[in-house]
N, C-alpha and C positions, 0 to 999 in steps of 0.2 A: 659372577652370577649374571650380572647386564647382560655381557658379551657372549653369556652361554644362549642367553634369552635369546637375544637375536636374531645367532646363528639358528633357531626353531622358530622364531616367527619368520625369517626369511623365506621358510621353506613352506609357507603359508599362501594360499593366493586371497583370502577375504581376512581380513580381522575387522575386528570391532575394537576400538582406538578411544580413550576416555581422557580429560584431563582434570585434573580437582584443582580448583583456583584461592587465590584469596582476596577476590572482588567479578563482581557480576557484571562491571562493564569490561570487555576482552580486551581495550584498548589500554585499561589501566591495570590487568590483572597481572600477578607475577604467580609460574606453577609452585603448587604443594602438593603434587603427585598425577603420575601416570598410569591410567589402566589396559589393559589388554587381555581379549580374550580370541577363541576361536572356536572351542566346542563346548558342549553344555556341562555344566556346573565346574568347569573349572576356570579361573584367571588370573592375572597377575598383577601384582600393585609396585611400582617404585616410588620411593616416597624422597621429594627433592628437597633440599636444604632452604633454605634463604639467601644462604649465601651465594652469588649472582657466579662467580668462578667455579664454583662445587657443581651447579647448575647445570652451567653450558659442558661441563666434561660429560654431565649423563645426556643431557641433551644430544651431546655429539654422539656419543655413543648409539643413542637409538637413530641418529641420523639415515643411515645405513635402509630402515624399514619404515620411517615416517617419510623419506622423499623417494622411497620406490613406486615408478607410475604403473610397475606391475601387479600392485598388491591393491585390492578396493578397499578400501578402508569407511566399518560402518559405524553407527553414531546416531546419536540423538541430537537434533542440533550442532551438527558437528561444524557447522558455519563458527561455530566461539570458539573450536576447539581450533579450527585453522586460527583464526584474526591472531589466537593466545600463544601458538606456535610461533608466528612471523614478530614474534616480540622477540623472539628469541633466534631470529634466525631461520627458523625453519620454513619453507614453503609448501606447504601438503598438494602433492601435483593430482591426485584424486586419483580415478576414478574415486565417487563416494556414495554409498549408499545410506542414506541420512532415515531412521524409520520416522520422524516425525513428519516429514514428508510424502514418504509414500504411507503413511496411515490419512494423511490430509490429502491426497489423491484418490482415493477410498473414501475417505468420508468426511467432506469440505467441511461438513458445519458442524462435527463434533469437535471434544477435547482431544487434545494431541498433548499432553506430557506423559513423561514415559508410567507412571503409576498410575494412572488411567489403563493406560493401553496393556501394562502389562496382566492390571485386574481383569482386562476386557478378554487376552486373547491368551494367556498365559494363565490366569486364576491363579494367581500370587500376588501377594500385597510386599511391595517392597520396602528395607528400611527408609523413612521418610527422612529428607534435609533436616527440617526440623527439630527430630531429636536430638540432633547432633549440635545444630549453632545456633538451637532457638528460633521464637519467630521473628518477624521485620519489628525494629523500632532498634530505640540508642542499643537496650544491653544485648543483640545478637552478636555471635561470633562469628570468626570469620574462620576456614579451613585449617586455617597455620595454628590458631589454639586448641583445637583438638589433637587427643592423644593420637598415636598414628596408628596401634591396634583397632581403633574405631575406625581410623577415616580409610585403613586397609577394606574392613567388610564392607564398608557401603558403597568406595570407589569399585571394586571389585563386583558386589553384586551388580552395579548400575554395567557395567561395562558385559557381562553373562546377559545377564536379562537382554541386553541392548541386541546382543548379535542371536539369541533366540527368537526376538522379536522381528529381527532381521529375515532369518529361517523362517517364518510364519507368514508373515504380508508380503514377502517375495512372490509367493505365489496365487497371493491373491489378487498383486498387478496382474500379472498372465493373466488368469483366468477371466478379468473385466477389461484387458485389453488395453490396460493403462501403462504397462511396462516401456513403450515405446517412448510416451508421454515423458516418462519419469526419467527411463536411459537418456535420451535426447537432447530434453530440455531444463526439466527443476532440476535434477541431479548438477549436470555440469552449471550452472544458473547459480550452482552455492560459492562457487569458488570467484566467479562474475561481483559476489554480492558481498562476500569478505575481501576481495580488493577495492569494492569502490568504500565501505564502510571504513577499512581500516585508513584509508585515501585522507577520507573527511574534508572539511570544506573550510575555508578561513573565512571570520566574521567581524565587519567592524565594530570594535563593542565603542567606542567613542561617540561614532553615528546614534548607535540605538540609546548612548545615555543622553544627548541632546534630544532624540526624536521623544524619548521616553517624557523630560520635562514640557516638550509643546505639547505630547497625549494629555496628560495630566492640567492645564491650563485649559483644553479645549473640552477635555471633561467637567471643568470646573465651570466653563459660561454656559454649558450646555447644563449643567446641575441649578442654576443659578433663573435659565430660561424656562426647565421645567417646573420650577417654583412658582416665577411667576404667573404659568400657563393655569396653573393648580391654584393658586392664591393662598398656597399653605408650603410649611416644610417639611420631608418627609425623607423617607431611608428609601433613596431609588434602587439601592440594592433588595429591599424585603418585597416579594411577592405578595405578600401578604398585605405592608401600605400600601402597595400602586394599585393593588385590586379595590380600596377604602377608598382611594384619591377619586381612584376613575368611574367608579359605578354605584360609589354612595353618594360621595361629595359633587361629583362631575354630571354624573346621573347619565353616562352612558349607556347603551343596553346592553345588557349581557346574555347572550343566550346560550350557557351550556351549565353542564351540571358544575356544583362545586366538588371542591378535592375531597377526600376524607374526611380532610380538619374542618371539612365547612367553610373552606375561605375560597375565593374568587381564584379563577386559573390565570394567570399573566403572563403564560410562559411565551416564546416566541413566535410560534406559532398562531396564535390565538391572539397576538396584537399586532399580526401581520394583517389578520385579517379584518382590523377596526380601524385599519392606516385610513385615513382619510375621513375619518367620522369626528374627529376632534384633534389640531394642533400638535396637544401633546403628546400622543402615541408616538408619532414618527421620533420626536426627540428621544424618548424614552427608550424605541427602535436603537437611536443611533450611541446613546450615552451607553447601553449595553456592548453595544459592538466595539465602541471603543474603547471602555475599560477589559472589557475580555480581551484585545489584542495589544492591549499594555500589558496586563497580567501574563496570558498564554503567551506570548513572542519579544516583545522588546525588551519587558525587565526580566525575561527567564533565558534569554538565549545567551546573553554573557554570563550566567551562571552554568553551562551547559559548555563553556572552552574547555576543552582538556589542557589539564596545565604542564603535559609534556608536551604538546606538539601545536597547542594553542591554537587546535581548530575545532569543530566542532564534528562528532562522529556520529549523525545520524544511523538509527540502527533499522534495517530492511526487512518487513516480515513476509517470507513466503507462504507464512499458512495459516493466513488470517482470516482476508474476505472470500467469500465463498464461490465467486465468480472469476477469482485467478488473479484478481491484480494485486501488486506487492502493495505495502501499507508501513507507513514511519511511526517511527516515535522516538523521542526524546532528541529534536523535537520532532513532532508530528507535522512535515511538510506540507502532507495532502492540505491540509485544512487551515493553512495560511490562508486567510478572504480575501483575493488579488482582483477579486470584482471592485471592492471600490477605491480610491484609491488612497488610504488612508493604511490599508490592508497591503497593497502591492507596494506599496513604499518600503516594507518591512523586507523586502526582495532587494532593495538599496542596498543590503546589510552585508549581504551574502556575494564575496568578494574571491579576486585569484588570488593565487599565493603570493604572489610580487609582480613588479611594474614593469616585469618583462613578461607577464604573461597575462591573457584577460578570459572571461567567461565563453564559453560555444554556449549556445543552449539550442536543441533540434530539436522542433514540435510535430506531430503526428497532425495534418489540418483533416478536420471533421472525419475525424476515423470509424467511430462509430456507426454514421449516416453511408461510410462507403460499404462497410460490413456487411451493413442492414442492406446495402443494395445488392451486394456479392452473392448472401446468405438465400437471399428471396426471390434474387432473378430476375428483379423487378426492372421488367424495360424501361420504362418513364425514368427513372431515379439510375441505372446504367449508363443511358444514353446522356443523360446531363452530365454527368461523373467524365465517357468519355468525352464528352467534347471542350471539356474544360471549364464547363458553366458554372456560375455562382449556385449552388444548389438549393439555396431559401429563395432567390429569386426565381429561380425554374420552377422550384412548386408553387412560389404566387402566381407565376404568368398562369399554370397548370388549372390550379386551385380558383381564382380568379375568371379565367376565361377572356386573359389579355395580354398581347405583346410583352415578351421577356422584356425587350426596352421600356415599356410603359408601367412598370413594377415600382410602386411609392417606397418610401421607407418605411412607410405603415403596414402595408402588405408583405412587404418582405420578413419585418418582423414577426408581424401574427403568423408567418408560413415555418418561419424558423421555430418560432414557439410550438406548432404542431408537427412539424419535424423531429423534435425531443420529446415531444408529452410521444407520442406512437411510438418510439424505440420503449419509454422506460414503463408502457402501456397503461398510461393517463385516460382518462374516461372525460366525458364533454362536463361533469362540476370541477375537476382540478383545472380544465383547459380554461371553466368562465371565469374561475379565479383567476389564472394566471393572465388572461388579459382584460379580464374586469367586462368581462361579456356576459348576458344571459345565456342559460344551458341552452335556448333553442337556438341561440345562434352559432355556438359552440356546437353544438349536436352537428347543424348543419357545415357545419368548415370540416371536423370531421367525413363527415357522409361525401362532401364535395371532394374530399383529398383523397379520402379508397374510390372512388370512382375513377379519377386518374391515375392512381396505384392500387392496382385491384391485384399484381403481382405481389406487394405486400400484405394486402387483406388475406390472399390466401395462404401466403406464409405466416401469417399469424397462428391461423385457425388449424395449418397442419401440424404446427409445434405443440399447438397445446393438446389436441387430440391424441401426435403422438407421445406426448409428457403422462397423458392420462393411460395408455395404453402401456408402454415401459417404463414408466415413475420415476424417470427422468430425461434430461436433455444435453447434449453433447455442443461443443464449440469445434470451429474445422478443423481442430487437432487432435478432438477425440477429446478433451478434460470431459468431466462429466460431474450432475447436480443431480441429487438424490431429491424428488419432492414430495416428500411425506404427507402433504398438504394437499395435494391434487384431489383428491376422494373428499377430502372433509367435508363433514354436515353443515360443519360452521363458512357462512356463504362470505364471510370475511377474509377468515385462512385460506379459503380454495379460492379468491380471486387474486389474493397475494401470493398462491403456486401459481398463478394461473400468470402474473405480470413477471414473477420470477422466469417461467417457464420462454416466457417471448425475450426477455430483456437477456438474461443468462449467455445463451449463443453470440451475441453481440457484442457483449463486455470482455467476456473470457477469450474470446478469439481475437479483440483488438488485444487483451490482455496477452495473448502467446504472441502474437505478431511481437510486441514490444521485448519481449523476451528474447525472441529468436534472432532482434537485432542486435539486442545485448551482448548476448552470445558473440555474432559475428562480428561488433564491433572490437570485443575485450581482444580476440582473439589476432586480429591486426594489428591494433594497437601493440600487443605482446607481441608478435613474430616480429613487426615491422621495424621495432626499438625506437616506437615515437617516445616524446617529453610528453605528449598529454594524456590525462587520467581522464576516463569517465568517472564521477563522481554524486552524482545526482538522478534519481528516476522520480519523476511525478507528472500523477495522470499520463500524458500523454507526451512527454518529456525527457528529455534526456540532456544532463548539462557536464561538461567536462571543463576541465583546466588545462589550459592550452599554452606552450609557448607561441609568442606573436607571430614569430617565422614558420608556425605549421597550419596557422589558422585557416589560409588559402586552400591547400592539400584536403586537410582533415577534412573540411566543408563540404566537400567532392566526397570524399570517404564514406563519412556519414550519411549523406542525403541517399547517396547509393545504397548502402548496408539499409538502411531504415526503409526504404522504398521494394524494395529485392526481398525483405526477410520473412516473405511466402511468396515466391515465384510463381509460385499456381492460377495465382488470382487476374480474374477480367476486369474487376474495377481498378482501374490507374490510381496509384497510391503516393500521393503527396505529403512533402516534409518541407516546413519552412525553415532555415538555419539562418540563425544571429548569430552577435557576438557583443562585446560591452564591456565596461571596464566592471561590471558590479549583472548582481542575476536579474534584476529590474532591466537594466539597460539590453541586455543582451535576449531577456524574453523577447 
């Protein structure tokens, strides 16, 4: 019956491809059944053993139609369904048409699971996971205990809907002119994103149980310091004491509303902004920070090794943030604090596979700021870029009214700090916070900076006008931001369409840039039959595992791919590459 199947999906050019697991990370998962469809309301379910030999005979059998690179093969997520394939052998050569992608290419900031989308476009409610293995907590099931007459209809429905769904937002790309976007780049991007994922990364868990007891000790003098600072002892964890400590007992001023409950706000924010008015804020600042990066990273990252392969498999999301760039979790890369160094020590951790090989890491320098000059045209902020000039210092000579040579450390930072409040379109009270200036001085650095970049002043002003006119805004590749917000009454929401509307084009396009090298890089790597994996994407980043004897090569390789991966562009586009025995050493 397989073999009959085959012979008729061979003679398929699109299918829709499912597989039903029994575990939700792909790295661990083993199949309990395959789905397949190709026109509506009909599909097919095989439902695979346990047994690891029984398996791979069906496995092989559909071999034949899962590594045909003439057949597209569509999916929901279908990044899990590859990683769950290459458990097994298989390597899904794509093309792939993924709908939860191209519905998030369509519509950045909504939901993207298939019973959303298929209630959205389809007006069918589909059978929900759910009923079938219960919700999350100890007594859920996993796929393999359900009867197989169940896990037939639902694997089956999911794999129909899937390629309907298919049929319906295909032509929705056309028609907004996204299809190019999606053929291009996200599509081939999944198979980019199930190799570096399934890759994974090795991690010293020895380092993080040492560093884990000196957190813990430094948390403790700092717990012991905040005490005395307060002259009482208290639960620095509870918002609720630190608000008692510090503005009953401390009698600092407080001036915002309280919470629902009536208690004082403490959150971060709001004792960032009292750093300096009493001792013990900053403590309190840093005993937070540190327990959070004991918590989030040192003592959670050796519970996160996979104990087949003993590395850890960060998972990549494509259709998450709304401005295109990918986004981690488990763990959540991005948001390791590598500003101080307590934070970037946690980078220590994250090691090559062995001593004959060490970390690449290739950083994108001031990407953003080139963007923003490419995007706007902006001579002043151009010419600096081509001549190779330090770019915060060019806008203090600029901004200032004095010798590029003659640029303090002071000036160059307050230029740098007005350099980013204008990309992520910061107004002169975030700018007097951020450098502890009055608004009319800030107003005026401001006023003094479009004066000398009046090429960006007016790329501001034509983004947002034309975000107000078509209700939304494009990055150079054409993604596009839906901003629902741009008209609003509410003069809050419409200046956060209004900073989305500037910021958007800048993000998403360093965000394609970084993609498109992706791309070219995987794609060498593959043809060329190097030893090194790319393995790692953050911010502005890209880290791979490298044998020692390619590290020379690759260097060249990369700097080039990453530099090249939009040809178009006037702004000269810089990448700094390292290398290291650990990902600290090598940033």
């Amino acid at each position: 019956e397989i073999k009959k199947l085959v012979e008729e999906l061979l003679q398929q050019d699109t299918l829709c491809f499912d597989t039903e697991t029994d575990n939700i990370d792909a790295t661990l998962a083993n199949l309990v059944g395959i789905s397949f469809a190709y026109k509506k309301g009909i599909a097919w379910y095989i439902s695979i053993p346990a047994d690891r030999k029984i398996a791979m005979e069906i496995v092989d059998l559909l071999r034949p139609v899962l590594e045909n690179n003439r057949i597209i093969l569509v999916g929901q997520n279908i990044k899990f369904d590859a990683m769950v394939m290459k458990n097994y052998g298989v390597e899904l050569p794509g093309p792939f048409f993924d709908t939860m992608i191209a519905h998030y290419l369509l519509e950045p900031e909504m939901r993207h699971n298939m019973d959303y989308l298929s209630e959205s476009y389809l007006d069918y409610k589909p059978v929900s996971i759910t009923s079938l293995i219960g919700k999350k907590g100890a007594g859920q099931k996993t796929m393999r205990d359900i009867e197989v007459n169940d896990v037939k209809e639902y694997a089956a429905e999911d794999a129909d809907i899937t390629m309907q769904l298919k049929n319906h937002l295909e032509p929705l790309l056309i028609k907004e002119n996204l299809y190019e976007l999606f053929n291009n780049l996200e599509a081939p991007l999944l198979k980019v994103l199930a190799d570096m994922e399934y890759e994974g990364i090795r991690v010293d868990v020895d380092f993080l149980n040492i560093y884990s007891v000196q957190l813990k000790e430094e948390i403790k003098l700092l717990e012991h310091k905040i005490y005395e600072l307060a002259g009482a002892s208290f639960n620095i964890a509870s918002p609720k004491q630190v608000g008692e400590i510090l503005f009953d007992k401390l009698k600092i001023p407080y001036k915002w509303r309280k919470t629902k409950s009536g208690q004082y706000a403490t959150d971060e924010e709001k004792l960032a902004e009292l750093d300096g008015q009493h001792a013990i804020i900053s403590e309190i600042l840093n005993h937070r920070g540190l327990s959070k990066l004991k918590s989030t990273y040192v003592d959670a990252l050796p519970n996160m090794v996979n104990p087949n392969t003993k590395r850890i498999h960060s998972s990549f999301n494509q259709a998450l943030t709304a401005t295109g760039r990918l986004s981690s979790n488990n763990p959540n890369l991005q948001n390791i604090p590598i500003r101080t160094e307590e934070g970037a020590k946690v980078r220590e951790a994250f090691i090559p596979r062995d001593e004959n090989h060490v970390l690449v890491a290739a950083d994108y320098s001031q990407i953003e700021l080139r963007i923003i000059a490419e995007i706007s045209g902006d001579e002043g902020m151009l010419e600096a870029f081509q001549k190779g000039q330090d770019i915060h210092r060019a806008t203090a000579a600029k901004v200032f009214g004095i010798p590029y040579e003659e640029v303090s450390k002071e000036q160059r930072y307050r230029a740098k700090t007005v350099n980013f409040s204008i990309i992520y379109g910061a107004g002169s009270t975030n700018l007097s916070k951020q450098l502890g200036i009055s608004r009319n001085e800030s107003k005026a650095l401001i006023d003094a900076y479009f004066l000398q970049y009046h090429g960006l002043k007016s790329y501001m002003e034509k983004t947002v006008d034309m975000a107000r006119k078509k209700g939304y805004v494009m990055t150079l590749m054409g993604r596009k931001r839906i901003l629902r917000d741009i008209h609003s009454n509410s003069s809050l929401e419409k200046s956060n369409a209004e900073r989305m509307a500037i910021n958007t084009p800048i993000q998403g396009s360093a965000a394609d840039l970084i993609k498109m090298a992706m791309l070219s890089i995987h794609k060498e790597l593959k043809n060329g039959n190097w030893g090194a994996r790319m393995i790692l994407q953050v911010h502005d980043e890209l880290v791979f595992d490298v044998p020692k004897a390619e590290v020379e090569k690759l260097s060249v390789l990369i700097r080039d791919k990453m530099c090249h991966a939009m040809p178009s562009l006037k702004v000269p586009i810089e990448v700094e590459v390292k290398s290291g025995n650990n990902w600290l050493e090598a940033h």
